[in-house]
C-alpha positions as CSV (number, residue, x, y, z in Angstrom):
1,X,-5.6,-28.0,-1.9
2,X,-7.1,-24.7,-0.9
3,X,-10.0,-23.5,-3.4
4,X,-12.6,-21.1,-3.1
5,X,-16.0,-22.3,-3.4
6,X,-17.6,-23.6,-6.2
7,X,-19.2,-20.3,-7.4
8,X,-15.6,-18.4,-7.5
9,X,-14.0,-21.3,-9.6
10,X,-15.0,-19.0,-12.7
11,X,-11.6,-16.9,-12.4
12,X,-13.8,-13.7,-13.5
13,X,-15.8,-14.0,-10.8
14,X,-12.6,-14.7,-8.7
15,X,-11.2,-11.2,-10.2
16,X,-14.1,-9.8,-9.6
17,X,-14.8,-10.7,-5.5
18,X,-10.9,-10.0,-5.4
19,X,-11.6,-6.5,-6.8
20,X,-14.6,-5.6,-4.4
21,X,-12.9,-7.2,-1.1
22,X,-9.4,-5.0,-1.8
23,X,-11.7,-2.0,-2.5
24,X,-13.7,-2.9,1.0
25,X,-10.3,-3.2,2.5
26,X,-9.1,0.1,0.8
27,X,-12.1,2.1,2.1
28,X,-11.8,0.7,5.4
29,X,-8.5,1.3,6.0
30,X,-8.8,4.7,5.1
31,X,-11.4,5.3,7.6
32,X,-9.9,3.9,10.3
33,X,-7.0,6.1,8.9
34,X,-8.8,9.8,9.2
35,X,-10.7,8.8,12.3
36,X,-10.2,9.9,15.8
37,X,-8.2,6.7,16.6
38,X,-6.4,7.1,13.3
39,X,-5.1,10.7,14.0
40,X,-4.1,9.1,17.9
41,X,-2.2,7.0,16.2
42,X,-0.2,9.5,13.8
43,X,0.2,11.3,17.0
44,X,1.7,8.8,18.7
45,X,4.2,7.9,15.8
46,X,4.9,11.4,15.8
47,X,6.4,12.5,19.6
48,X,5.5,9.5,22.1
49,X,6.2,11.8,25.3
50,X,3.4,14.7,23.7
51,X,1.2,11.9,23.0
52,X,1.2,10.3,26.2
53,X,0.9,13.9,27.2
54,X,-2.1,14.6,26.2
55,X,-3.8,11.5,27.5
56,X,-3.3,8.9,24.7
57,X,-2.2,5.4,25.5
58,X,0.3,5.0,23.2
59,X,0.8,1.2,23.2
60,X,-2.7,0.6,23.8
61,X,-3.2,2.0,20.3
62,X,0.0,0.3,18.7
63,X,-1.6,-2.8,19.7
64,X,-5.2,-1.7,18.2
65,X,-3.3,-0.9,14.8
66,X,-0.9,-4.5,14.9
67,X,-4.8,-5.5,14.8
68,X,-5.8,-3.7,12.2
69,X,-3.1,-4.1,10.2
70,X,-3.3,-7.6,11.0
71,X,-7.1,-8.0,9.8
72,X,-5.9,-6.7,6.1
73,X,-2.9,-8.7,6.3
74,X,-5.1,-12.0,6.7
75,X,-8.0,-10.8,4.0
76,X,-4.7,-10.6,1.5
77,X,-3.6,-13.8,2.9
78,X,-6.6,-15.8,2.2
79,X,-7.1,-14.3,-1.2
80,X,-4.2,-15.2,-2.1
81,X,-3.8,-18.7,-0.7
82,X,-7.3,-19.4,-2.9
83,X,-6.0,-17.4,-6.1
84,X,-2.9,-20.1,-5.6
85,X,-5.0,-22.9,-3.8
86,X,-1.7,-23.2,-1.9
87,X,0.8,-21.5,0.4
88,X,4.8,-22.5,0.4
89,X,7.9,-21.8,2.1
90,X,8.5,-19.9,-1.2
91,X,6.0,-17.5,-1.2
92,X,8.0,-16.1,2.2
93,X,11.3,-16.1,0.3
94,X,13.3,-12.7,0.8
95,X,12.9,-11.7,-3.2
96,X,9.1,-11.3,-1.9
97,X,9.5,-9.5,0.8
98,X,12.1,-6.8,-1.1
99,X,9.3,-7.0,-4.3
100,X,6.7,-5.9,-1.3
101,X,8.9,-3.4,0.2
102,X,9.6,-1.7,-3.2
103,X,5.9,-1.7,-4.2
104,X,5.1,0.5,-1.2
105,X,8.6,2.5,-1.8
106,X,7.6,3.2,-5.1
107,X,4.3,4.6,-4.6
108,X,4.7,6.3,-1.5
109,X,5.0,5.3,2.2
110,X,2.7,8.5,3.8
111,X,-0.2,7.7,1.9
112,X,-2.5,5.2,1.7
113,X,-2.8,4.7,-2.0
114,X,1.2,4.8,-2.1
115,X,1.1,1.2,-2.3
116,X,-1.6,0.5,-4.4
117,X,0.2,2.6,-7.2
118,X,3.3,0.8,-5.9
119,X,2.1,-2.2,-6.5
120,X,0.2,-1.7,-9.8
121,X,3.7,0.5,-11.1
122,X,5.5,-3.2,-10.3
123,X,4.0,-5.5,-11.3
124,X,3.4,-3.8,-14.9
125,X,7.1,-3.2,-14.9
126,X,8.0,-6.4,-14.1
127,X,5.5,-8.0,-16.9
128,X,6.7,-5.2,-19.2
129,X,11.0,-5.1,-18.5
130,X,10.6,-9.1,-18.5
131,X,9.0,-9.6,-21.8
132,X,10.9,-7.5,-23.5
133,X,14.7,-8.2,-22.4
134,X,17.1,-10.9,-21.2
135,X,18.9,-9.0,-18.3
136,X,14.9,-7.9,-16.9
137,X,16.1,-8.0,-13.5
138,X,19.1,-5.8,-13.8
139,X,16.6,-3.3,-16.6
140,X,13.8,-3.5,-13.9
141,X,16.3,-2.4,-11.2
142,X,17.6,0.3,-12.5
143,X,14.2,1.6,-13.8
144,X,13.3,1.2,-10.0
145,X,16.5,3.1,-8.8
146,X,15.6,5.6,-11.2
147,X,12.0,6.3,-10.3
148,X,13.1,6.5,-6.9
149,X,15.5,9.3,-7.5
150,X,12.9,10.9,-9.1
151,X,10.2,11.1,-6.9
152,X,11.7,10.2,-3.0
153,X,7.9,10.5,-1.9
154,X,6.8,8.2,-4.0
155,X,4.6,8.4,-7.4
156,X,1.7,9.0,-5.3
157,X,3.0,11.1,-2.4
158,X,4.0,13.2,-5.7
159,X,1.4,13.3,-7.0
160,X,-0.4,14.2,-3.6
161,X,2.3,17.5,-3.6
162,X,1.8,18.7,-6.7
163,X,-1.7,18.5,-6.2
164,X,-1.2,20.1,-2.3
165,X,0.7,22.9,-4.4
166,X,-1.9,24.0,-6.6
167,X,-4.4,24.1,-4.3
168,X,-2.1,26.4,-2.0
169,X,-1.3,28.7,-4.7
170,X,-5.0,28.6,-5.9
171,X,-5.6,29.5,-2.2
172,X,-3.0,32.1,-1.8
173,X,-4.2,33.7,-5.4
174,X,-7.9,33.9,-3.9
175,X,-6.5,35.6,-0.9
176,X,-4.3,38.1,-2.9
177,X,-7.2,38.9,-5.4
C-alpha cells in the first residue's frame, strides 16, 4: 500500500517526475564518474598495488562508491515500489536479476549509458518478441545471443568505438594534411 502522493496519482505526472529523477540520477552519476574521485576509483579497479602507490586509499574509495552506487540503487527502489505501490519476494526472483544483468550486457558494461540502452533495447524486445510469437522467450534469447555476438562491447560501447574511430582518423587526417 505504497503510493506516491496525491499530485503524482496522475500516471503522466508519475512518468514525468520518473523521467526527470532518472535524468538527475543520470547526470549525477556521470559526474561523480569524470571527477577526481571518479578517475581514483578507475584507478583503483585498474592495478590496486599502483593505486595504493600513488597515495590512494583504495578501500576507502570502494566504500565511497558502495555509497554511491547505493544512493541510485535506493532512488530506483523507491520509484519503483510507488510505480507498483508494492514490493514482493518476486520482484527479487533470479529471472530479474538475469533480465538486469542482460540489460547492462547489452548495452555496454564500460560506459555509463550502456545500460540505459540496455535497458531501453530489452524491454522493447521483450514487448516486441512477446507480442508477436508463442515461443518469445526462446525468440528473445536468441535475438539476445545474437546481439551479443555482434557487438561484445555492447550497443553503446559500439557505438562509443565507432565514434572514437572517426574522430582518430579525423585526427590523424588533420595531422597528415
Amino acid at each position: 500500500g505504497v503510493w506516491p502522493a496525491a499530485w503524482l496519482a496522475d500516471k503522466r505526472m508519475y512518468y514525468w517526475l520518473t523521467l526527470v529523477l532518472v535524468g538527475a540520477g543520470v547526470w549525477w552519476l556521470r559526474r561523480v564518474l569524470f571527477s577526481p574521485f571518479g578517475y581514483a576509483l578507475r584507478a583503483g579497479r585498474d592495478s590496486v598495488l599502483r593505486a595504493d602507490a600513488i597515495g590512494i586509499d583504495v578501500k576507502r574509495m570502494q566504500w565511497a562508491a558502495f555509497v554511491v552506487a547505493g544512493t541510485a540503487a535506493g532512488l530506483a527502489g523507491a520509484l519503483y515500489a510507488f510505480s507498483k505501490g508494492s514490493i514482493s519476494p518476486e520482484s527479487l526472483s533470479v529471472g530479474k536479476s538475469v533480465d538486469g544483468l542482460v540489460m547492462v550486457l547489452l548495452g555496454g558494461i564500460q560506459t555509463l549509458a550502456g545500460p540505459v540502452v540496455g535497458a531501453v533495447t530489452f524491454t522493447w524486445l521483450h514487448d516486441t518478441v512477446a507480442r508477436n510469437t508463442d515461443y518469445w522467450r526462446a525468440m528473445l534469447g536468441a535475438i539476445i545471443l545474437i546481439l551479443v555476438l555482434l557487438f561484445p562491447q555492447g550497443i553503446a560501447g559500439t557505438i562509443k568505438q565507432i565514434f572514437d574511430n572517426m574522430r582518430d582518423a579525423k585526427n590523424t587526417k588533420e595531422g597528415t594534411a
